[in-house]
C-alpha positions in Angstrom: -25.5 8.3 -10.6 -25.9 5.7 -8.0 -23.2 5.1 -5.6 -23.2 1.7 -3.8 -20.2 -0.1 -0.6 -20.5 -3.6 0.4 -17.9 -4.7 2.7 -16.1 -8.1 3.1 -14.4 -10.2 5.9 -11.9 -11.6 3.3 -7.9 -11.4 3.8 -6.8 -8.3 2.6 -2.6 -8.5 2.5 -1.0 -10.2 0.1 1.6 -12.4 0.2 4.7 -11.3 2.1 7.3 -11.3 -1.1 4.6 -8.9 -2.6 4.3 -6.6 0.8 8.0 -6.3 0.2 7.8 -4.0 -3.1 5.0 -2.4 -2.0 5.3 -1.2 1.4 3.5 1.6 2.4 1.4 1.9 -0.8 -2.0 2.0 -0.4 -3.6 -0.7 -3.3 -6.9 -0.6 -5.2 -8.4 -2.9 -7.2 -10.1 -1.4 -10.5 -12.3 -2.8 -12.9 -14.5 -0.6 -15.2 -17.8 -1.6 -17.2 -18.5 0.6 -20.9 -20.9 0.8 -23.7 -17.7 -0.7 -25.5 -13.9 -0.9 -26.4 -13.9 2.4 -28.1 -13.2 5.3 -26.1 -13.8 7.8 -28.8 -17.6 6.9 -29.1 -18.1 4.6 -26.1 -19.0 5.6 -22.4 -17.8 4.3 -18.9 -20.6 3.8 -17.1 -19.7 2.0 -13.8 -16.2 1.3 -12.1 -15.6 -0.8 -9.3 -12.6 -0.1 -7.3 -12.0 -2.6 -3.9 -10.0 -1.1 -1.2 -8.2 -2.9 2.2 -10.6 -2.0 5.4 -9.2 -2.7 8.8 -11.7 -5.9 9.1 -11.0 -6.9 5.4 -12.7 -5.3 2.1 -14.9 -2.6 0.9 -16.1 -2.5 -2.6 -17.5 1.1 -4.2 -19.0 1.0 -7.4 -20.3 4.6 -9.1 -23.2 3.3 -11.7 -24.1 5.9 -14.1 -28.3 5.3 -14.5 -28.0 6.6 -18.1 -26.1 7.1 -21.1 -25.6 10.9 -19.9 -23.8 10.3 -16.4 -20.5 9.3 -17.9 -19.1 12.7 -16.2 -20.2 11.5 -12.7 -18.8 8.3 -12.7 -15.7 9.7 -13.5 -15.1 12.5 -12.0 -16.3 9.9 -8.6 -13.8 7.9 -9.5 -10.8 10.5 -9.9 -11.8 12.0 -6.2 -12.1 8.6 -4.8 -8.6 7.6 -5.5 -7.2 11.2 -4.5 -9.7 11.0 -1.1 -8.5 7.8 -0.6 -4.9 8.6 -0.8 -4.6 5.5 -3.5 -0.5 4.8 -4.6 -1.2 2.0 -6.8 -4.0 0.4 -8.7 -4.1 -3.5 -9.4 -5.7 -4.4 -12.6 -6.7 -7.4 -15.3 -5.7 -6.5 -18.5 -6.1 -2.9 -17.1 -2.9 -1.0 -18.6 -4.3 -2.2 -22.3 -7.9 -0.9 -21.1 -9.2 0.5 -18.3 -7.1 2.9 -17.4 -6.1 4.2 -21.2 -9.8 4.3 -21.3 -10.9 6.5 -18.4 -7.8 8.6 -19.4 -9.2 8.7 -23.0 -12.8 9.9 -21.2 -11.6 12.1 -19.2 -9.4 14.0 -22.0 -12.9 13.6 -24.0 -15.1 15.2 -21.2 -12.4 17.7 -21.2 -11.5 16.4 -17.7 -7.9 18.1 -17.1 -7.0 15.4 -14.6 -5.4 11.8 -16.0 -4.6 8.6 -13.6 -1.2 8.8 -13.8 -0.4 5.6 -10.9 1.3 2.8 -10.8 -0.4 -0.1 -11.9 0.2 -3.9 -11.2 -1.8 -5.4 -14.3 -2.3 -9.1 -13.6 -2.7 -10.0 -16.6 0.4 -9.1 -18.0 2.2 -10.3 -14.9 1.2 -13.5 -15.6 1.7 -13.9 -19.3 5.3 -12.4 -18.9 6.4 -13.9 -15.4 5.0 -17.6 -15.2 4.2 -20.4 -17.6 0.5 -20.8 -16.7 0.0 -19.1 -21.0 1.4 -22.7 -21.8 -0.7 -24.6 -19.2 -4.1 -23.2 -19.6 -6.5 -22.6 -22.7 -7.3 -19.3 -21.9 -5.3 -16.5 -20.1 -9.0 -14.7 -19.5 -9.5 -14.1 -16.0 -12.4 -16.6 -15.7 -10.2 -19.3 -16.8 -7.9 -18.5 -13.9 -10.4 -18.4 -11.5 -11.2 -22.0 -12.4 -7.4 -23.0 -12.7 -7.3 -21.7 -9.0 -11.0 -23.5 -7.9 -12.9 -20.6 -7.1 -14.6 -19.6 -10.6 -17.9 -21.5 -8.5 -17.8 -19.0 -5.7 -18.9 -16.4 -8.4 -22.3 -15.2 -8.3 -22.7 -13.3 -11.2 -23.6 -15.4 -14.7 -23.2 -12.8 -17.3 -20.2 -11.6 -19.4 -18.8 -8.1 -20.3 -20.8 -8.4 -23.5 -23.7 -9.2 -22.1 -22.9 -6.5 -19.7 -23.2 -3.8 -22.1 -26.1 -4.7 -23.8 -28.2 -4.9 -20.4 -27.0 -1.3 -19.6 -28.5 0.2 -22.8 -31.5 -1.4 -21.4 -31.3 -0.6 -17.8 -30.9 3.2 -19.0 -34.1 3.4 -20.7 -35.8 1.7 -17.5 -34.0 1.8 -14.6 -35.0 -2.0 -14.3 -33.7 -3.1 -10.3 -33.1 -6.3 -11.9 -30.9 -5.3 -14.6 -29.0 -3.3 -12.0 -27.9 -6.0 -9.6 -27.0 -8.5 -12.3 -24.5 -5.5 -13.7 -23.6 -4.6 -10.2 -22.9 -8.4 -9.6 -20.9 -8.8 -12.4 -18.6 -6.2 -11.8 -18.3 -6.8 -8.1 -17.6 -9.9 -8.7 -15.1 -9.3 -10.6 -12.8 -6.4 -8.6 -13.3 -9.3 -6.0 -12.0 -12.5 -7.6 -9.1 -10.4 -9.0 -8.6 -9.9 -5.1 -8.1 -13.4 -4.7 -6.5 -14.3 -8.0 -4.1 -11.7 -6.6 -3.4 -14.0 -3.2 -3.5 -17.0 -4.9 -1.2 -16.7 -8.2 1.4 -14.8 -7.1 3.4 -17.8 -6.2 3.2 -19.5 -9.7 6.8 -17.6 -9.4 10.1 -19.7 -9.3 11.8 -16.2 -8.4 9.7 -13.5 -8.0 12.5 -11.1 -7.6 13.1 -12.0 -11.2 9.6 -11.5 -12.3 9.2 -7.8 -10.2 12.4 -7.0 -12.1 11.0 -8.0 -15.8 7.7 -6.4 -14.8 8.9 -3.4 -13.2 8.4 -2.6 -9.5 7.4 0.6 -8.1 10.3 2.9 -6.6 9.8 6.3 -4.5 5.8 5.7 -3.3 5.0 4.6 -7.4 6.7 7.7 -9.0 8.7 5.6 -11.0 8.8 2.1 -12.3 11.4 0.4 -12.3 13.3 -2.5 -14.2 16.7 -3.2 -14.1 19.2 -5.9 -15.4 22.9 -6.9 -15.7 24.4 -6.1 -19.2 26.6 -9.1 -19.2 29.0 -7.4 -22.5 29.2 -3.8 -21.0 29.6 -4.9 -17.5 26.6 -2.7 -16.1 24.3 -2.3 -14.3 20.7 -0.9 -16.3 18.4 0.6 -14.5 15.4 1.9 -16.9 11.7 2.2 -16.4 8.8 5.0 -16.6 8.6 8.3 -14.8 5.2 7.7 -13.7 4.4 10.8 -12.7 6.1 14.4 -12.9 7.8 13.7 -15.8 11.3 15.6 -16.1 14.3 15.5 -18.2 17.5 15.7 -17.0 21.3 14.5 -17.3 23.7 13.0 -15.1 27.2 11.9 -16.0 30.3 10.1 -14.3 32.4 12.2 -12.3 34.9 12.2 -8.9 31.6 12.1 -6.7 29.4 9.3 -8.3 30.6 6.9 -11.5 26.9 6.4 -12.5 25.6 7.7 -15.9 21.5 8.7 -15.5 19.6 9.9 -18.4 15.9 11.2 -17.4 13.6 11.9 -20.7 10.1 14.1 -20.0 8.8 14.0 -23.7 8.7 9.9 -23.3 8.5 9.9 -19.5 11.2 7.6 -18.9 14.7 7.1 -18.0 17.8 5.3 -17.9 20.5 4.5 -15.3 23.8 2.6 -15.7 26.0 2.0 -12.8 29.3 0.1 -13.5 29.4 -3.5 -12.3 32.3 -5.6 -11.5 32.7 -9.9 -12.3 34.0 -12.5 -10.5 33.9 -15.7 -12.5 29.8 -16.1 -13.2 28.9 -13.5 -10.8 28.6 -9.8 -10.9 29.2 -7.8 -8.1 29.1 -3.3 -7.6 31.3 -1.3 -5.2 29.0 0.7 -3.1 31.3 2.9 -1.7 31.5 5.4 -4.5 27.6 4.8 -4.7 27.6 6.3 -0.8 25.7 3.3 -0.1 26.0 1.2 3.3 24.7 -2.0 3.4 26.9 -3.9 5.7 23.8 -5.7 6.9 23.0 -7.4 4.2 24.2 -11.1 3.6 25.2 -11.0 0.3 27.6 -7.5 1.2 31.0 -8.1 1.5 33.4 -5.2 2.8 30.6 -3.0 0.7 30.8 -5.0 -2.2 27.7 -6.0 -3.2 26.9 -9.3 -4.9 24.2 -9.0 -7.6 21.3 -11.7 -7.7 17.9 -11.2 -8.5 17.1 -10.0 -4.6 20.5 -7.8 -4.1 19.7 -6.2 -8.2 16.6 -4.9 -7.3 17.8 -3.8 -4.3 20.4 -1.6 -5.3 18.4 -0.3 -8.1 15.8 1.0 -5.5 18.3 2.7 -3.8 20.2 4.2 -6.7 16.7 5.0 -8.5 15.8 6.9 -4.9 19.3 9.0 -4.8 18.4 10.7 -8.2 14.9 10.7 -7.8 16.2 12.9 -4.6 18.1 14.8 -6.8 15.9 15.5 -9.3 13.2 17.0 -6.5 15.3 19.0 -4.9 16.2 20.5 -8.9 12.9 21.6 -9.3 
């Protein structure tokens, strides 16, 4: 296996309204090459993962030289994210493949360990939270990169097809020239997924909104979360995935705390529901009985708590952080 870093002077945060969910999460950007889309009989044979530096970008790729080096580039992979300290991985189409995939592999290599992070796919940000599926042809991430003018900054002029075909090759003779076309190619892409990332994530009229449909990371990535206003039951429903450390466990309404929280190991998820009050068209919660303050806030009044999508996903954090508390200090 080959191991290979090439560092950038790029920008490296992204946008403020972004920062905001993701505070104090360390991102990386992951994009894998295979011998195909079948992990039961096909190999990953290099991942790219991009990383923030202090002076911008560093890109490390692990390129397996044959057919038999899957287990390196893996197992690379897995201690380079725990080395790293990585919270959160950022994707294109990467929770339908890449990361099932490795997991797949590494279950297959009888690898014990599974990526089990929070993942910000792109792709599916996009086609749920904006209306740029209507606007463009293609929702590939080629055809946003010419959308957002930078597709001719690529260097690379292969596809993922082409890709595989020139690694069955390259095994059998370690050609340099076949090796920086596939390096290219998947350097160039954890890259413009860097900058897709700055540059489309204000296609979003409300991107509180959008977190909330997508599901936002609560508690350093442990859990997703997504939460809305059941209009009929007069709630508030807080449900998601328990990302990592699955457990199962019950909460119900009593003196203390009117909140009903339902946690589910076998499915890793969960469900909260916290009872909202109305006001004409708006919704608002009491967050005294919660043993919340937020007296700060603009939209708190005498700790009532008036629910848009900013305050929502607000008070879910917080409400999703006192059981998430509770639920650590169980085991």
């Amino acid at each position: 296996m080959k191991v290979f870093t090439r560092d950038y002077r790029i920008k490296s945060e992204y946008p403020e309204v972004f920062a905001r969910y993701f505070e104090g999460m360390r991102p990386c950007v992951l994009d894998i090459e295979s011998t195909g889309l079948d992990p039961s009989r096909c190999k990953a044979v290099l991942a790219g993962l991009l990383t923030p530096t202090d002076n911008g970008v560093r890109v490390t790729q692990f390129l397996a030289e044959n057919h038999y080096e899957e287990d390196r580039v893996l197992n690379a992979t897995m201690e380079f994210l725990e080395e790293e300290d990585i919270d959160y991985l950022i994707t294109f189409n990467g929770q339908a493949f890449d990361i099932p995939f490795l997991n797949s592999r590494l279950e297959r290599t009888f690898d014990k360990r599974r990526i089990s992070l929070y993942g910000f796919d792109l792709y599916r940000f996009l086609q749920k939270c904006t209306d740029l599926r209507s606007r463009l042809p293609s929702m590939s991430q080629k055809s946003l990169e010419q959308h957002f003018g930078i597709i001719s900054d690529r260097n690379d002029t292969i596809s993922g097809r082409e890709s595989v075909a020139m690694f069955d090759e390259y095994s059998l003779t370690g050609n340099s020239t076949l090796e920086k076309i596939i390096l290219t190619h998947n350097r160039e892409d954890v890259l413009h997924l860097h900058r897709l990332m700055l540059l489309s994530l204000g296609e979003t009229a409300d991107f509180d909104a959008a977190m909330a449909l997508y599901g936002f990371p609560v508690l350093g990535g442990r859990f997703s979360c997504r939460p809305y206003i059941s209009k009929a039951k007069k709630l508030l429903r807080i449900n998601g995935d328990q990302i990592t450390a699955p457990v199962s466990a019950a909460y119900f309404p009593d003196l203390d705390c009117p909140v009903t929280a339902v946690f589910a190991a076998t499915t890793s998820t969960y469900e909260i529901d916290a009872p909202a009050g109305r006001l004409g068209d708006d919704f608002y919660i009491d967050l005294t009985p919660l043993g919340i303050r937020l007296s700060s806030d603009p939209d708190c009044i005498n700790n009532y708590l008036i629910l848009n999508s900013r305050t929502i996903n607000l008070i879910s954090r917080l409400i999703l952080e006192q059981f998430g508390s509770r639920l650590s200090e169980a085991s």
